[in-house]
N, C-alpha and C positions, 0 to 999 in steps of 0.2 A: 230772193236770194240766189238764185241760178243763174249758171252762169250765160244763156238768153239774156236776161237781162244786163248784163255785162256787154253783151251782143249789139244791143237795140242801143247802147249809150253812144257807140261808135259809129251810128251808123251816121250822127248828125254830121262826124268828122271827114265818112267819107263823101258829104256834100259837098263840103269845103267848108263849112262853117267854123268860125273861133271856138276856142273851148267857154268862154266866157257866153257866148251866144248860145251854144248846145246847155250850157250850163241853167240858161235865165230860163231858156222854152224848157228843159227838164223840169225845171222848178214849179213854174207857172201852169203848168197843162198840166202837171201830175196833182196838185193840187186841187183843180179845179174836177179832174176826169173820176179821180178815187172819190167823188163823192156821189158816183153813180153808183156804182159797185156796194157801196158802206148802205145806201139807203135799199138796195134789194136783201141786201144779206138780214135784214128786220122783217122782210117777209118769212125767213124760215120760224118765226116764233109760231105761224099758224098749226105746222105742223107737214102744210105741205112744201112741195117742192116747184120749180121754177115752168116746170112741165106742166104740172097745174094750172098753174097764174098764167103762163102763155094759152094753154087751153080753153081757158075762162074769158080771156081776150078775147082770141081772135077765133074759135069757134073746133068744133069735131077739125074740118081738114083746113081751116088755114093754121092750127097747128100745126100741121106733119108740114107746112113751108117753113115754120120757124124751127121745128127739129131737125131740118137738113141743113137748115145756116147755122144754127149751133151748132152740128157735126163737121159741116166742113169749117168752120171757126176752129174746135178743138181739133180736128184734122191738124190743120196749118199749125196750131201752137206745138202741136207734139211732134210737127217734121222740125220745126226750130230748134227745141230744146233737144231732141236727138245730136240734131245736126251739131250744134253747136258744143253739146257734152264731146260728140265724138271726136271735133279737131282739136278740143284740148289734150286727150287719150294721145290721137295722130299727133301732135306736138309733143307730149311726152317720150311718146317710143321714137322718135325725131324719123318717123315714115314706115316704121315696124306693123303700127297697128293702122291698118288702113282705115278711115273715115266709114266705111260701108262694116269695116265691123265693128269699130266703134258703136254705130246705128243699133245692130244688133244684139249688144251686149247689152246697152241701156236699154232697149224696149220690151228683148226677151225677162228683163229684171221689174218690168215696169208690168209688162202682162200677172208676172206670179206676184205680185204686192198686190192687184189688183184681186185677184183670184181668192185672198184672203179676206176682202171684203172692206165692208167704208170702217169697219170696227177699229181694226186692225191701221186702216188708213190715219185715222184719227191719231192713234196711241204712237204712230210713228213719226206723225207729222210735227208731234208736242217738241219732238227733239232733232230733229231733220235739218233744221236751220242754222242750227248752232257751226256743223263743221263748214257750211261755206261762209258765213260772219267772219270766223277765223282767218280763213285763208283769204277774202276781201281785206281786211287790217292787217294782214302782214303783207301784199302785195302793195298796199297802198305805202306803206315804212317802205318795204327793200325799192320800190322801184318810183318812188318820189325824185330821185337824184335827176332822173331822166326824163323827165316830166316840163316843159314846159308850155306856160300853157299863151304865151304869144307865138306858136307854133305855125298855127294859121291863121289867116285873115279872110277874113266872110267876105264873099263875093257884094259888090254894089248895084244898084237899079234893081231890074228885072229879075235875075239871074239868083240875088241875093234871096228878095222876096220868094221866088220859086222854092230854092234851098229849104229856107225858115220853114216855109208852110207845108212842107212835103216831110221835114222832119217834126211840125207838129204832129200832122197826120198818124206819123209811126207811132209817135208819144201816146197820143190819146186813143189811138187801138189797143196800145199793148195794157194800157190801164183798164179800160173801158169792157176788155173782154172775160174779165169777171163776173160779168152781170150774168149773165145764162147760170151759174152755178154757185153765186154767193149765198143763197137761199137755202142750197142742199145741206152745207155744213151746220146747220142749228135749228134744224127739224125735233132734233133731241133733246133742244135748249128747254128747261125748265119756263111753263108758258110763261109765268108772274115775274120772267125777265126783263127789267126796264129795256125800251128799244133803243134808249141813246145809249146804254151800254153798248151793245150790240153794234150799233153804228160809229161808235168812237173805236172799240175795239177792230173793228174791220178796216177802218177810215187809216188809223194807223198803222194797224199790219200790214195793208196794203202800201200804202204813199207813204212812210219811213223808208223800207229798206228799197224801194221802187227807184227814188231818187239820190240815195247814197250808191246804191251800183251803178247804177247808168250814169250819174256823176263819174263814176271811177273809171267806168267803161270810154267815156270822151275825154277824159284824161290821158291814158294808157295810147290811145290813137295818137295824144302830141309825141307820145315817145317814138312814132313810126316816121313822125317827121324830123325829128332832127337827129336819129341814130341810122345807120344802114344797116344795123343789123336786126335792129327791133322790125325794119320794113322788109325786109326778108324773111323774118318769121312769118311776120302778118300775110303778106304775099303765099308764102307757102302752106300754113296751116289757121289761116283767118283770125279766127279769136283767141285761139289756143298759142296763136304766135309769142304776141305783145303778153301775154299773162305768162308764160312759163320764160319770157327776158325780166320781166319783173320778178319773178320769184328766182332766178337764179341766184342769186347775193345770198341768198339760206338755202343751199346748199341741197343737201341728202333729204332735208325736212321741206326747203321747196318743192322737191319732186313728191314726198308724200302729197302735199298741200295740191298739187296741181293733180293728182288720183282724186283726192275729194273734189273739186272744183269741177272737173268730167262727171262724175258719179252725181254734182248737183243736180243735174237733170233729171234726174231720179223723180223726187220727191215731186215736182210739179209737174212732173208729167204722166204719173199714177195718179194728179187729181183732176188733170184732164181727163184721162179716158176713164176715172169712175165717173164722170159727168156725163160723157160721151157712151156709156156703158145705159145711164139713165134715159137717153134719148132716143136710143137703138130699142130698148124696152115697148116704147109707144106702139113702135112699127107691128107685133105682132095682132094688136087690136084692130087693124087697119089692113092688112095684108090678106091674102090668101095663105093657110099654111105651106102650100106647095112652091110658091114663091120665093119664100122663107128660105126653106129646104135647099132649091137651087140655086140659093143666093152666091157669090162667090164672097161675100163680107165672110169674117171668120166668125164674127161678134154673133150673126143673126144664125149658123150653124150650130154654136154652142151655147147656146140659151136653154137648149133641152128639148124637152119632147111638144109637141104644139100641144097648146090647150085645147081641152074638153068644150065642149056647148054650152055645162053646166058653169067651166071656168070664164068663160065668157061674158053671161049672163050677169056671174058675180062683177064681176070689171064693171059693166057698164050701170048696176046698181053702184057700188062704190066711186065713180065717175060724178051721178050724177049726186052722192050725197057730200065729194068735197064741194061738188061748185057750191050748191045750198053751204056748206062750210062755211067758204071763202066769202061767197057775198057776205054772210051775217059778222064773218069776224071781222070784214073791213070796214064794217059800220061804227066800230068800239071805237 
């Protein structure tokens, strides 16, 4: 429901592709991709986390190669959703609030939700969704009028083909990169939870609202084709342009709606970096503490004081009793 994803729907438009086109590969790949993601999130019923399952894989240190592509994976999702919360902000104060502090309004917000913990994560997330829902259905009312969607026409031969498949590629990443942390959120889940609960419930939380924004986000792009002012916005403050031309028709209450629609970023980008909070974790088992120490990460400085010899010892006792875990529950 962020407005990222609003982001990633436009992106097929600036290939040059129809909306009809962006509309079918949205569809088709979001389908198919969200069923990666729905079948790891059935691993969280073991109890462990995804840190596990990849440690149990691929071994002690071809781990720590897949905790540095998960990090820079969730790196990259949280410059997006920054980025992109911020030039809606930057579109609201029409160049008041600069993009760069946009960035830092949302991340400095996104540290202290973190800071509160996955508990807290959980309890906020129940309802997080709700104000950008909103302000997606009434962007899509006011700014329908403007909206055509024979706006452009998809390139032919080569060129087309190029287009399609470079905007599959955005689709099925941006789907796809749930998998590193689907697992984390139902660690807590009651074990005697049927799994296709769990996989239905994910399968659609994810791929519903995945492809109704990003639907709306390649919509919103036709209005930058046939208005000069929608493409001046968009020009000037990216995604934040074309959304606060559609929300003007509501007035004093689109400019709230376009606060919340900035502030989306919020919510999924506190569940990136408590993901990315998990992975950074490993590093101590692995590291020297002095390394740590001089680390310039901020994350690996404030983890606290290094562990004892004794705390150590424990780790790699409980290490070795999830994998014995893991193997015996994946036999059930």
């Amino acid at each position: 429901m962020a407005v990222a994803t609003l982001n990633t729907g436009m992106v097929g438009g600036e290939m040059g592709l129809a909306f009809w086109d962006c509309f079918a590969i949205i569809m088709v790949v979001n389908v198919m991709a969200c069923l990666l993601p729905a079948w790891t999130a059935t691993f969280g019923l073991t109890g462990l986390r995804m840190t596990t399952f990849s440690r149990y894989s691929f071994g002690y240190w071809g781990n720590l190669l897949v905790v540095v592509f998960s990090m820079v994976s969730t790196t990259g999702w949280n410059a997006i959703n920054s980025i992109s919360g911020a030039s809606v902000l930057y579109a609201l104060s029409d160049g008041k609030c600069p993009q760069w502090a946009g960035v830092i309004i949302i991340c400095t917000t996104v540290w202290v939700i973190c800071a509160l913990g996955i508990t807290w994560i959980h309890r906020l997330d129940a309802y997080l969704w709700i104000p950008p829902f909103v302000v997606w259905c009434v962007a899509a009312g006011t700014g329908a009028k403007s909206l055509d969607g024979n706006a452009v026409k998809s390139p032919t031969g080569a060129n087309g083909a190029a287009s399609a498949f470079s905007f599959i590629a955005v689709i099925f990443s941006f789907a796809v990169s749930w998998i590193n942390c689907a697992a984390d959120y139902n660690v807590k889940m009651p074990t005697n939870t049927p799994r296709w609960k769990i996989f239905v419930a994910t399968y659609i939380g994810i791929c519903l609202p995945t492809v109704l924004v990003q639907t709306l986000g390649a919509a919103l792009f036709t209005g930058t084709q046939v208005n000069p002012e929608w493409k001046a916005a968009f020009l000037d403050a990216g995604v934040g342009g074309p959304l606060k031309m559609a929300l003007l028709p509501a007035g004093g209450f689109g400019k709230f709606l376009l606060v919340l629609a900035g502030l989306s970023s919020i919510p999924v980008s506190h569940t990136n970096n408590a993901t990315r909070k998990q992975k950074v974790l490993t590093f101590p088992e692995q590291h020297p503490k002095q390394l740590l120490l001089r680390s310039p990460c901020p994350e690996f400085r404030a983890m606290g004081p290094p562990r004892s010899p004794h705390r150590l010892r424990d780790i790699r006792f409980h290490r070795r009793h999830n994998s014995r875990l893991l193997r015996s529950r994946l036999l059930l």
